[in-house]
N, CA, C and O atoms as a Tripos MOL2 file, in Angstrom:
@<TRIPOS>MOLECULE
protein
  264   263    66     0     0
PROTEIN
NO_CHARGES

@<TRIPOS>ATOM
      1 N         119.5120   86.8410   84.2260 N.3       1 UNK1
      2 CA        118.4210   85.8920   84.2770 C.3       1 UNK1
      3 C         117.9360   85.7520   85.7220 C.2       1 UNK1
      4 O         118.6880   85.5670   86.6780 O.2       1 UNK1
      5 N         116.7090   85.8500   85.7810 N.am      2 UNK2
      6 CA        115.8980   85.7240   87.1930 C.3       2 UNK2
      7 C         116.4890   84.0650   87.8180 C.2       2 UNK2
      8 O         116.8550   82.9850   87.3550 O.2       2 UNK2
      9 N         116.3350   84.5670   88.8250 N.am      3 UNK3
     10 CA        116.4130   82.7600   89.7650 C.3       3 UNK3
     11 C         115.0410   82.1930   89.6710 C.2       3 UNK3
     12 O         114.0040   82.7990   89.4010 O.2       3 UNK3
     13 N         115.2290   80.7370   89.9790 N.am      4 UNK4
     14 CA        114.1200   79.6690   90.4960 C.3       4 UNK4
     15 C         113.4010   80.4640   91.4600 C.2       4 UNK4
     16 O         114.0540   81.2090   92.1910 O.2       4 UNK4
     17 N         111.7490   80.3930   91.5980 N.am      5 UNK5
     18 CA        111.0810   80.9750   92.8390 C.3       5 UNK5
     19 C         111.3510   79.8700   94.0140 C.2       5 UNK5
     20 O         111.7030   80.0160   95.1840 O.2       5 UNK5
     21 N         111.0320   78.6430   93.1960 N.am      6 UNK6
     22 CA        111.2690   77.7530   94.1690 C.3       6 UNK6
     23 C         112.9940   77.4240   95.3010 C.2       6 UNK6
     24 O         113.3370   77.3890   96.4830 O.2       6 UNK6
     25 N         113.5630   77.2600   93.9500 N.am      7 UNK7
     26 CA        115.0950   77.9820   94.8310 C.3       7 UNK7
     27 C         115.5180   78.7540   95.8820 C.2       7 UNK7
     28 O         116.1840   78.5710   96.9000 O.2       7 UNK7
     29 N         114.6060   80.2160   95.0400 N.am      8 UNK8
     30 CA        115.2230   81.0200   96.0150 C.3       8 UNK8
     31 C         114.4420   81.1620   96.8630 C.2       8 UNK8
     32 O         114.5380   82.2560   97.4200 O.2       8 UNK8
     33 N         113.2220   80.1380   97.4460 N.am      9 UNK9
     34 CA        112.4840   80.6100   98.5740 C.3       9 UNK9
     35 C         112.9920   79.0880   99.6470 C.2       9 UNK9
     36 O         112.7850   78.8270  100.8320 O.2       9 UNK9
     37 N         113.4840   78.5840   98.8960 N.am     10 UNK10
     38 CA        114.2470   77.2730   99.6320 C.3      10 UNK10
     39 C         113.0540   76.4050   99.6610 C.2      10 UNK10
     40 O         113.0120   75.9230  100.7930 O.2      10 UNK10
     41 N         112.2440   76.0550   99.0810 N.am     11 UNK11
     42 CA        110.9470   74.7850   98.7620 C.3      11 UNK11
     43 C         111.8270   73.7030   98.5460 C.2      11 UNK11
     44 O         112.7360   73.8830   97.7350 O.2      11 UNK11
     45 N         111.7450   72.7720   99.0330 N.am     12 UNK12
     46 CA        112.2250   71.3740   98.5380 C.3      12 UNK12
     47 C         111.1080   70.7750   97.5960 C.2      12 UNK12
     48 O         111.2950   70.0820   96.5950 O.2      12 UNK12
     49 N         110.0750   71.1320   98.0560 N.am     13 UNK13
     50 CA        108.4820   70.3780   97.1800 C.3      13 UNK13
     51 C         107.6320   71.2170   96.5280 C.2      13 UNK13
     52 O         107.8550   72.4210   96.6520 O.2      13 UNK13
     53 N         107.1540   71.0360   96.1820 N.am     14 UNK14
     54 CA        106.1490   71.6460   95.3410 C.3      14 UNK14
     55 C         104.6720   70.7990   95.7080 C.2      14 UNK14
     56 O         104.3660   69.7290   95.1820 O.2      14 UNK14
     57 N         103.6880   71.6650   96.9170 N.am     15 UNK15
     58 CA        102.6370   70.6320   97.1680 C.3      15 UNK15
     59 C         101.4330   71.1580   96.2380 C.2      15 UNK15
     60 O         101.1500   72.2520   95.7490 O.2      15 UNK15
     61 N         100.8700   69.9070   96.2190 N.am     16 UNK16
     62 CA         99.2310   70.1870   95.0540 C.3      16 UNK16
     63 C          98.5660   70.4020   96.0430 C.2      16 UNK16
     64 O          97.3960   70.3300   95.6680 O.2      16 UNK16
     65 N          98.6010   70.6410   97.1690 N.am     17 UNK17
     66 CA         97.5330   71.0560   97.9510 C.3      17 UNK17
     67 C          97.5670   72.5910   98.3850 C.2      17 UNK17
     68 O          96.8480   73.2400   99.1440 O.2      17 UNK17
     69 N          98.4360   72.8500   97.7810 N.am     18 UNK18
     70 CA         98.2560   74.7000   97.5380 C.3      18 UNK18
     71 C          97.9720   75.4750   96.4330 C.2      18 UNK18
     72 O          98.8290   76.2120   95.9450 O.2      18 UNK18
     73 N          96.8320   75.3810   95.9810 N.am     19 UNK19
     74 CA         96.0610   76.2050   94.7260 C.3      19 UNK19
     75 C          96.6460   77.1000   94.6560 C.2      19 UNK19
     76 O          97.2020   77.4250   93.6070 O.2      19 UNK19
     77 N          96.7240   77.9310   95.9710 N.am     20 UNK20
     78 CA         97.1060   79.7530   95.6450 C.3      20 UNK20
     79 C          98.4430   79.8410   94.7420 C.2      20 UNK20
     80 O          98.6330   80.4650   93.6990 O.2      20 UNK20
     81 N          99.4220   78.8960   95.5900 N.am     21 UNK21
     82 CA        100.2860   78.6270   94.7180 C.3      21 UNK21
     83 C         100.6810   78.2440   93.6800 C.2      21 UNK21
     84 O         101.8010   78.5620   93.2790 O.2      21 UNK21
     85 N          99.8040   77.4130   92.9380 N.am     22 UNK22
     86 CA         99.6800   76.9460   91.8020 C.3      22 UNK22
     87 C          99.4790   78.0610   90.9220 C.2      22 UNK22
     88 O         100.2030   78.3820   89.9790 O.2      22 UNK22
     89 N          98.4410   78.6150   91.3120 N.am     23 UNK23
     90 CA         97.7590   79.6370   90.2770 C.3      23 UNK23
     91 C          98.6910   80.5520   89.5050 C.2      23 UNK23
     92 O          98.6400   80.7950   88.2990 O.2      23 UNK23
     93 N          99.7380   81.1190   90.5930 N.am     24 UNK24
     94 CA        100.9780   81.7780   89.4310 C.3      24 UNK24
     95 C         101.5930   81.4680   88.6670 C.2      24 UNK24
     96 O         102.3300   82.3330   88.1940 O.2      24 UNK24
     97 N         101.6540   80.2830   88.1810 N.am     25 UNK25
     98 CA        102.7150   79.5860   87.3760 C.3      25 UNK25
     99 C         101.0660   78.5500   86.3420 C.2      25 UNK25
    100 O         101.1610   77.3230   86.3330 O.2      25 UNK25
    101 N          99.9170   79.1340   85.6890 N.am     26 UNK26
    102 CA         98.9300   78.5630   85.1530 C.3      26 UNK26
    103 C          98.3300   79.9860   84.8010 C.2      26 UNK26
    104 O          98.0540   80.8370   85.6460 O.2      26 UNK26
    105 N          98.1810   80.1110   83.5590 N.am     27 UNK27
    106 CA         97.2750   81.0680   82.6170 C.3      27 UNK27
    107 C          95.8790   81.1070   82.4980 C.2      27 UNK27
    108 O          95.2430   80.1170   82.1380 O.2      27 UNK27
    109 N          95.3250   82.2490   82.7920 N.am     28 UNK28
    110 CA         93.6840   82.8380   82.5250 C.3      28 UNK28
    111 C          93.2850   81.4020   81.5120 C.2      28 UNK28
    112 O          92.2300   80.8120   81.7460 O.2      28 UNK28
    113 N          94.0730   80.9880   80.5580 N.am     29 UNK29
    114 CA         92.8220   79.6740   80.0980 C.3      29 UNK29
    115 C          93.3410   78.5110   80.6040 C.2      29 UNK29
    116 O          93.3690   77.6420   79.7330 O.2      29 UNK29
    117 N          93.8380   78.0820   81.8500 N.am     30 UNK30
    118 CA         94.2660   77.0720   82.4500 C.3      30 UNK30
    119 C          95.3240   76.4440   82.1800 C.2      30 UNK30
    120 O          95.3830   75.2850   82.5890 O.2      30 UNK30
    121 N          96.6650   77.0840   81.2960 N.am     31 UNK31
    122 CA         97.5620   76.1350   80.6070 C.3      31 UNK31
    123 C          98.6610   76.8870   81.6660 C.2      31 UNK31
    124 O          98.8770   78.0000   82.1450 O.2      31 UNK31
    125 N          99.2760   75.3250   81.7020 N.am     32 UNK32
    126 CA        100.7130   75.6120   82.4610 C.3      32 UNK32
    127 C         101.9920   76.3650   81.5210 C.2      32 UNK32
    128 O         102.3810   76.0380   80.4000 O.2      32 UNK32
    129 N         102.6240   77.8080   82.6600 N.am     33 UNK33
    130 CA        103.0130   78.5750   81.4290 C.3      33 UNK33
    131 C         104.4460   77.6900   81.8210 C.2      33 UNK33
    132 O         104.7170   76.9680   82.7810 O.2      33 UNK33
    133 N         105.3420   78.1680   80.4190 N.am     34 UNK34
    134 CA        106.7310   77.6020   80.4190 C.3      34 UNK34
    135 C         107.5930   78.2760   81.4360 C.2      34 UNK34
    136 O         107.2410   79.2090   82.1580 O.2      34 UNK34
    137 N         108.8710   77.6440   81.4070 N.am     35 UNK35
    138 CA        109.7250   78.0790   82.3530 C.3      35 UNK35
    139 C         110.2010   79.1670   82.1660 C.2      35 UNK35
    140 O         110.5870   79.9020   83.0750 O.2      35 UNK35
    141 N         110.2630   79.5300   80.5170 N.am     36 UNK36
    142 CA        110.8490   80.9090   80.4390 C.3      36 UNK36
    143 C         110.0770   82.1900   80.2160 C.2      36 UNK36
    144 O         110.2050   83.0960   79.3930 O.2      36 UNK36
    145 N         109.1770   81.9630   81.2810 N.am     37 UNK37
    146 CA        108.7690   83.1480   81.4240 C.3      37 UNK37
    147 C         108.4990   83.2730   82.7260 C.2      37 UNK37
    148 O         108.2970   84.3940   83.1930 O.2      37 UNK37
    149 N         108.4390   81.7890   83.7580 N.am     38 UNK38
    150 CA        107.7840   81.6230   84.9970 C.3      38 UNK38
    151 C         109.7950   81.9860   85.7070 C.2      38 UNK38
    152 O         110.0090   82.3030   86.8770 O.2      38 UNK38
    153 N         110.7920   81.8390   84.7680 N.am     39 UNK39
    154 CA        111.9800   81.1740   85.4380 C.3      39 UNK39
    155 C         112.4280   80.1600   86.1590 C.2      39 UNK39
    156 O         113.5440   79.9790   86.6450 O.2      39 UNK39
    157 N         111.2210   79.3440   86.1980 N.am     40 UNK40
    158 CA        111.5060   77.7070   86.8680 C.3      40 UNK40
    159 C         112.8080   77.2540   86.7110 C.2      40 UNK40
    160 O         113.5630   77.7720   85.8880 O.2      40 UNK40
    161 N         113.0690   76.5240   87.2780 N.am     41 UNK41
    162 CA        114.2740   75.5750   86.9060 C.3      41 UNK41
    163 C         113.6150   73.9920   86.3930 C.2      41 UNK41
    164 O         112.4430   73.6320   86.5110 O.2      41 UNK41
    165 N         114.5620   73.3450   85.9050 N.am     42 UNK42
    166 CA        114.1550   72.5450   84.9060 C.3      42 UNK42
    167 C         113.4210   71.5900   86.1170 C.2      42 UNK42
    168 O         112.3180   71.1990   85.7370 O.2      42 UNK42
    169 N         113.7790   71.1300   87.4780 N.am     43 UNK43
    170 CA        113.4870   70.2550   88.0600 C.3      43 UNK43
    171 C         112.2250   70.6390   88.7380 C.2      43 UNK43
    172 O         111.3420   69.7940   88.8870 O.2      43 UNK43
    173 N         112.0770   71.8630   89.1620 N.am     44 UNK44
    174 CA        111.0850   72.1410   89.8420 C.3      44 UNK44
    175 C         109.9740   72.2480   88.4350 C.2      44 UNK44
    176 O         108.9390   71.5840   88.4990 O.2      44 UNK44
    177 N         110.1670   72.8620   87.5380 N.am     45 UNK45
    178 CA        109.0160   73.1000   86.5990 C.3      45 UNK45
    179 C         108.8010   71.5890   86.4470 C.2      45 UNK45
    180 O         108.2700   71.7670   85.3510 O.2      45 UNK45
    181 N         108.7560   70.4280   86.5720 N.am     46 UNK46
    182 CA        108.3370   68.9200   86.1690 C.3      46 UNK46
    183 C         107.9160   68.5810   87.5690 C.2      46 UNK46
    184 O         107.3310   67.4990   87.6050 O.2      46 UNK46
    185 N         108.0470   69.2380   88.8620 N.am     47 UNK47
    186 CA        107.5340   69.2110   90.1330 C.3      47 UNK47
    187 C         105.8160   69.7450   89.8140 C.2      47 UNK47
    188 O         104.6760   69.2830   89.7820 O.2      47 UNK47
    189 N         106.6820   71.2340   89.5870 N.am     48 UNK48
    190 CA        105.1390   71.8980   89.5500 C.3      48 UNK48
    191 C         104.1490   71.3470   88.4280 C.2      48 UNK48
    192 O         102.9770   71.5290   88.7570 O.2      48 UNK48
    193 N         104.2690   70.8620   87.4670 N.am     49 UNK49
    194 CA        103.5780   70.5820   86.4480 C.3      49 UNK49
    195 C         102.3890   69.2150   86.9480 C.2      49 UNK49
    196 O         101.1600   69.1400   86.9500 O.2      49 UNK49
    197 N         103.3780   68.3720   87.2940 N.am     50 UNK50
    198 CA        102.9560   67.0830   88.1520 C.3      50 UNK50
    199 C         101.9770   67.7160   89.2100 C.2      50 UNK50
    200 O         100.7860   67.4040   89.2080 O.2      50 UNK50
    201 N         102.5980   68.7800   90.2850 N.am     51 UNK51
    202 CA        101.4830   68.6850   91.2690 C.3      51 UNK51
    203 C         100.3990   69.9650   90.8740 C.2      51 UNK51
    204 O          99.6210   70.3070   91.7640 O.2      51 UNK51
    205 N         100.3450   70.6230   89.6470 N.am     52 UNK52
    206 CA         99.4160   70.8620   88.7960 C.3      52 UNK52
    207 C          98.0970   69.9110   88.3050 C.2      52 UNK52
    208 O          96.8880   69.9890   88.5280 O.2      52 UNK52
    209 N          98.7080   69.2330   87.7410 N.am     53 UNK53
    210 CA         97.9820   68.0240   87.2920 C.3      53 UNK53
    211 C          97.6850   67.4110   88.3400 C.2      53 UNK53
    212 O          96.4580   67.3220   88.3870 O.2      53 UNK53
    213 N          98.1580   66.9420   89.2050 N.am     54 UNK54
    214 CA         97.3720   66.1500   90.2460 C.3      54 UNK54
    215 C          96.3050   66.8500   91.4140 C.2      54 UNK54
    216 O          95.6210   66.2220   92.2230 O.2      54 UNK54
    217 N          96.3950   68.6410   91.2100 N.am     55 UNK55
    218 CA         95.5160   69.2400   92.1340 C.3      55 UNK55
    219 C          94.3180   69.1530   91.3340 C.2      55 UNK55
    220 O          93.2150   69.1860   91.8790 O.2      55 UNK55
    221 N          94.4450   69.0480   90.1220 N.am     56 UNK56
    222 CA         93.6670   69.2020   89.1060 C.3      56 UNK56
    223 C          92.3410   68.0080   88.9740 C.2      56 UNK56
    224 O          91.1380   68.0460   88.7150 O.2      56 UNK56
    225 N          93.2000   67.1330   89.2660 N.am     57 UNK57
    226 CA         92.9440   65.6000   89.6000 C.3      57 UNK57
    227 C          91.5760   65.6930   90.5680 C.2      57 UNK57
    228 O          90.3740   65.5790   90.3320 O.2      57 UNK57
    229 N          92.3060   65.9370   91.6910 N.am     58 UNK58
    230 CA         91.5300   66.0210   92.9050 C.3      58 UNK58
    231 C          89.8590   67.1420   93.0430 C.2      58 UNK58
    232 O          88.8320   66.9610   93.6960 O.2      58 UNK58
    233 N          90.2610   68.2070   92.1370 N.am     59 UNK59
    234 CA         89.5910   69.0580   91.8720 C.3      59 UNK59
    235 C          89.8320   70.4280   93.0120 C.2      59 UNK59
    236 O          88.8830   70.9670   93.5800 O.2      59 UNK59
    237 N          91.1470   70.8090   93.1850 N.am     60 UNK60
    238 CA         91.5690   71.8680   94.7060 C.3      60 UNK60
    239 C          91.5390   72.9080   93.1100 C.2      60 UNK60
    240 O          91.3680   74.1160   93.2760 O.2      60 UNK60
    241 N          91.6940   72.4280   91.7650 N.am     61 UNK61
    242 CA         92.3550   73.5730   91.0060 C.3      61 UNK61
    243 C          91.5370   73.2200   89.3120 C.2      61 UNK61
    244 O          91.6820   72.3560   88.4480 O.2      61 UNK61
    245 N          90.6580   74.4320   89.4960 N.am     62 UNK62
    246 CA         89.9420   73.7110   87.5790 C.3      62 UNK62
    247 C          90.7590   73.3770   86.5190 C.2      62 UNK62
    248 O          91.9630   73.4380   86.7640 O.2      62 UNK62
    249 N          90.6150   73.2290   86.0270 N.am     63 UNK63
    250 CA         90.8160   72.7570   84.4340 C.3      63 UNK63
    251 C          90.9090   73.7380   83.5720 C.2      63 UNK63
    252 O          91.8950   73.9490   82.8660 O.2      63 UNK63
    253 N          89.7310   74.4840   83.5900 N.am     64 UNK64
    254 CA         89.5430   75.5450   82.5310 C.3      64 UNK64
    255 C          88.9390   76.7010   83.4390 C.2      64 UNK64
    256 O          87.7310   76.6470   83.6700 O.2      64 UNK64
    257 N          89.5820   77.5940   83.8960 N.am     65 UNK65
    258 CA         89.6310   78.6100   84.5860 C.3      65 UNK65
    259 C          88.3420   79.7650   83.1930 C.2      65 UNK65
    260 O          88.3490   79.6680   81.9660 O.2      65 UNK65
    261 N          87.2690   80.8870   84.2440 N.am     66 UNK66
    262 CA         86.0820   81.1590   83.2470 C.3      66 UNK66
    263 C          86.8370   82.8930   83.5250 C.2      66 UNK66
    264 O          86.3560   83.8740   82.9580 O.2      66 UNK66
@<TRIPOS>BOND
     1     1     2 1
     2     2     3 1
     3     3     4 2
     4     3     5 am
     5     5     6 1
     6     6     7 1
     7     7     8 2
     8     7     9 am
     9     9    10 1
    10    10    11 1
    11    11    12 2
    12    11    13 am
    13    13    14 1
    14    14    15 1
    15    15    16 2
    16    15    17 am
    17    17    18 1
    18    18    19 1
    19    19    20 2
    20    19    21 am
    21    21    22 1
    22    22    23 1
    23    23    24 2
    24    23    25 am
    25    25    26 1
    26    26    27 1
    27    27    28 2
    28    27    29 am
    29    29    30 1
    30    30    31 1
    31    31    32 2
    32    31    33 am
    33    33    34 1
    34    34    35 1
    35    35    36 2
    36    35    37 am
    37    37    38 1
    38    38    39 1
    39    39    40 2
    40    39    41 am
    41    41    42 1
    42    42    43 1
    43    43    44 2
    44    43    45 am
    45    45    46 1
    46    46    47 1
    47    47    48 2
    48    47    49 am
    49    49    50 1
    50    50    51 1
    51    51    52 2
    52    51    53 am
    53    53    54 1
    54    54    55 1
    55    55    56 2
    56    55    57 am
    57    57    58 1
    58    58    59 1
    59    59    60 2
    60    59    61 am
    61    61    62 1
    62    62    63 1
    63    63    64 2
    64    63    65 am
    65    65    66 1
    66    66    67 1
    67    67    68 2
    68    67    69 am
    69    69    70 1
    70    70    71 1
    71    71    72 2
    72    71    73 am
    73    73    74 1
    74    74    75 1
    75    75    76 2
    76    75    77 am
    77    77    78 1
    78    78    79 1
    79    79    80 2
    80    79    81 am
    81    81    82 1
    82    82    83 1
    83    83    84 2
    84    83    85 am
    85    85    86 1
    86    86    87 1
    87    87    88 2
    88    87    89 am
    89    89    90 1
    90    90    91 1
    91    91    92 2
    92    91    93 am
    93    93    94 1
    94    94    95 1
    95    95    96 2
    96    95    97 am
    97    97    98 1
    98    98    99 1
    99    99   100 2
   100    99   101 am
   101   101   102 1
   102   102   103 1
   103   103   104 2
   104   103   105 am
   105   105   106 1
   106   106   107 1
   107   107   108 2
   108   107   109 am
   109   109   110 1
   110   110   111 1
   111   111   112 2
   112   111   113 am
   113   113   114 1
   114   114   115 1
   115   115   116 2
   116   115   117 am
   117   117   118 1
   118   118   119 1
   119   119   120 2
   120   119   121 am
   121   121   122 1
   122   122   123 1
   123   123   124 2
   124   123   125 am
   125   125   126 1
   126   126   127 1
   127   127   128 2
   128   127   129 am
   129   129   130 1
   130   130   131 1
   131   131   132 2
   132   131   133 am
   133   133   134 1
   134   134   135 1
   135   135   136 2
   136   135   137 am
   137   137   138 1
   138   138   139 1
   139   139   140 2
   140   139   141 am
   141   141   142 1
   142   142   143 1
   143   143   144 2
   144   143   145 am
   145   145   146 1
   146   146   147 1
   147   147   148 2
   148   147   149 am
   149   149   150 1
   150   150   151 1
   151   151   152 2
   152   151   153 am
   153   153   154 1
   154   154   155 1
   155   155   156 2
   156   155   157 am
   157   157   158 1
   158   158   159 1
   159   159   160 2
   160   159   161 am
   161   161   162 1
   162   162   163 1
   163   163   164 2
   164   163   165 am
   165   165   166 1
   166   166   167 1
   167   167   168 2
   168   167   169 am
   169   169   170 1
   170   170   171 1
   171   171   172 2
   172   171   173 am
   173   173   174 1
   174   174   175 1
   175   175   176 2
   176   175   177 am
   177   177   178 1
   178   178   179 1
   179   179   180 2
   180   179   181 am
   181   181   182 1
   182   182   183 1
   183   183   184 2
   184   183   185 am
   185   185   186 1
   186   186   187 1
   187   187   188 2
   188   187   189 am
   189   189   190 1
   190   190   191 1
   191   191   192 2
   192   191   193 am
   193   193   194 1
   194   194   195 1
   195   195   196 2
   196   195   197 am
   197   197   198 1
   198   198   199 1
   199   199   200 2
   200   199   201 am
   201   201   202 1
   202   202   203 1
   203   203   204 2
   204   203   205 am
   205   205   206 1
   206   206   207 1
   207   207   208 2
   208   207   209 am
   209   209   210 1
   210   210   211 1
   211   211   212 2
   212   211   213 am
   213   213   214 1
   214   214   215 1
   215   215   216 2
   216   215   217 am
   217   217   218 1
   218   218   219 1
   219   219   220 2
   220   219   221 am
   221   221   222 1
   222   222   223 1
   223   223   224 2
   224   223   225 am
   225   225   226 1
   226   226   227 1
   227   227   228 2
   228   227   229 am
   229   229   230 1
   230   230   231 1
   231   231   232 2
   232   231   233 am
   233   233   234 1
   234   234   235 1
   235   235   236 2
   236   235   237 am
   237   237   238 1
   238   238   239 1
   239   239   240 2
   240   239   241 am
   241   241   242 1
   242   242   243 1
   243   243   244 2
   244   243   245 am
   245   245   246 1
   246   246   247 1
   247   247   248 2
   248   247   249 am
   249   249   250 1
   250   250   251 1
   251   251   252 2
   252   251   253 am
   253   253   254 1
   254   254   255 1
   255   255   256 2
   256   255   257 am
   257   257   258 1
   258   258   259 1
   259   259   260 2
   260   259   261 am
   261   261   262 1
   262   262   263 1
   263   263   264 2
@<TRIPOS>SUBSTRUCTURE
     1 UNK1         2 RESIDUE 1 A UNK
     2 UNK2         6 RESIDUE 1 A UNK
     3 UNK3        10 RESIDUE 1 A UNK
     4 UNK4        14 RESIDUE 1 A UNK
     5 UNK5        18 RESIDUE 1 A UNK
     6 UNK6        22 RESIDUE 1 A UNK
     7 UNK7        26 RESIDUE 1 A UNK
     8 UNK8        30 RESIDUE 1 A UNK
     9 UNK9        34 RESIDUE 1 A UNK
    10 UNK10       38 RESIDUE 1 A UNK
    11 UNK11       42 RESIDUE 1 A UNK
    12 UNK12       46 RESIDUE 1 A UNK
    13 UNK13       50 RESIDUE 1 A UNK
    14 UNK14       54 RESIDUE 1 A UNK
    15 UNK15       58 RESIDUE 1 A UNK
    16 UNK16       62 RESIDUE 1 A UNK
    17 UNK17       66 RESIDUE 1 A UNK
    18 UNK18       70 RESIDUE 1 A UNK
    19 UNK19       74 RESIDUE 1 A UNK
    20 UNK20       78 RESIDUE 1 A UNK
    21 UNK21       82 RESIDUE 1 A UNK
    22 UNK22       86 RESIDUE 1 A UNK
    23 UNK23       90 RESIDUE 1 A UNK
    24 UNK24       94 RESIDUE 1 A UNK
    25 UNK25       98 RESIDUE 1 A UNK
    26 UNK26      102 RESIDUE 1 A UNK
    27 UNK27      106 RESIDUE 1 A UNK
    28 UNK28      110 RESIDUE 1 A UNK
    29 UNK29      114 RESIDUE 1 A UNK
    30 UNK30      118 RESIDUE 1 A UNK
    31 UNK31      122 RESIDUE 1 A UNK
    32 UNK32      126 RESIDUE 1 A UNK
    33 UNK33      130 RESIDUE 1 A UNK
    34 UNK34      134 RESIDUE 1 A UNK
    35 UNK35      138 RESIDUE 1 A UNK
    36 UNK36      142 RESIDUE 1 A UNK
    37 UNK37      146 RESIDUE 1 A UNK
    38 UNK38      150 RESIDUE 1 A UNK
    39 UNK39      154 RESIDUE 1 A UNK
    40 UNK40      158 RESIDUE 1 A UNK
    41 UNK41      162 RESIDUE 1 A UNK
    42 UNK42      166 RESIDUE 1 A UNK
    43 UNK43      170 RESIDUE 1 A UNK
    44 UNK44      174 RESIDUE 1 A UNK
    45 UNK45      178 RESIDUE 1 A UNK
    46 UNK46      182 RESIDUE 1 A UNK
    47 UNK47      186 RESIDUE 1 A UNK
    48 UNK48      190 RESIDUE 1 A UNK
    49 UNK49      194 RESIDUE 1 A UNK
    50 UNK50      198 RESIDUE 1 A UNK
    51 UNK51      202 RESIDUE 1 A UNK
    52 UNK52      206 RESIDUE 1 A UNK
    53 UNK53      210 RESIDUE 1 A UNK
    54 UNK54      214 RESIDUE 1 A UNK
    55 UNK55      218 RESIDUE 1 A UNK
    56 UNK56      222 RESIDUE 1 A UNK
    57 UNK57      226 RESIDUE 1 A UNK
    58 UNK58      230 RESIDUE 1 A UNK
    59 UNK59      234 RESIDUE 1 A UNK
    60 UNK60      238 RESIDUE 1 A UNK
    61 UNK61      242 RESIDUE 1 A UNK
    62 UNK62      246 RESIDUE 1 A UNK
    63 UNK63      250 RESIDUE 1 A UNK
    64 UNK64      254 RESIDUE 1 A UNK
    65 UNK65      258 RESIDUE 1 A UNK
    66 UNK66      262 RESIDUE 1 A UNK
């Protein structure tokens, strides 16, 4: 089984103010993909999801990707 990206790159956070980053872990129709396919770990995937939704918020990251 693959490791955490976040783990193994040593991230303590997960910021919404990095789209680029976001974008790998969010699908061609804007849905956040699951862990078992991203390999998240359970804590960081409820990190990333949150600062998903809140870039989303702000508008750094669409909704519905065209």
């Amino acid at each position: 089984m693959k490791q955490c990206y976040f783990c193994s790159q040593n991230l303590k956070d997960v910021d919404y103010k990095e789209p680029g980053l976001l974008k790998r872990f969010v699908s061609a129709q804007g849905k956040i993909i699951d862990p078992q396919h991203t390999s998240t770990c359970a804590k960081h995937q409820r990190r990333l999801a949150r600062a998903i939704k809140r870039s989303r918020a702000m508008g750094l990251m669409s909704a519905v990707r065209k």
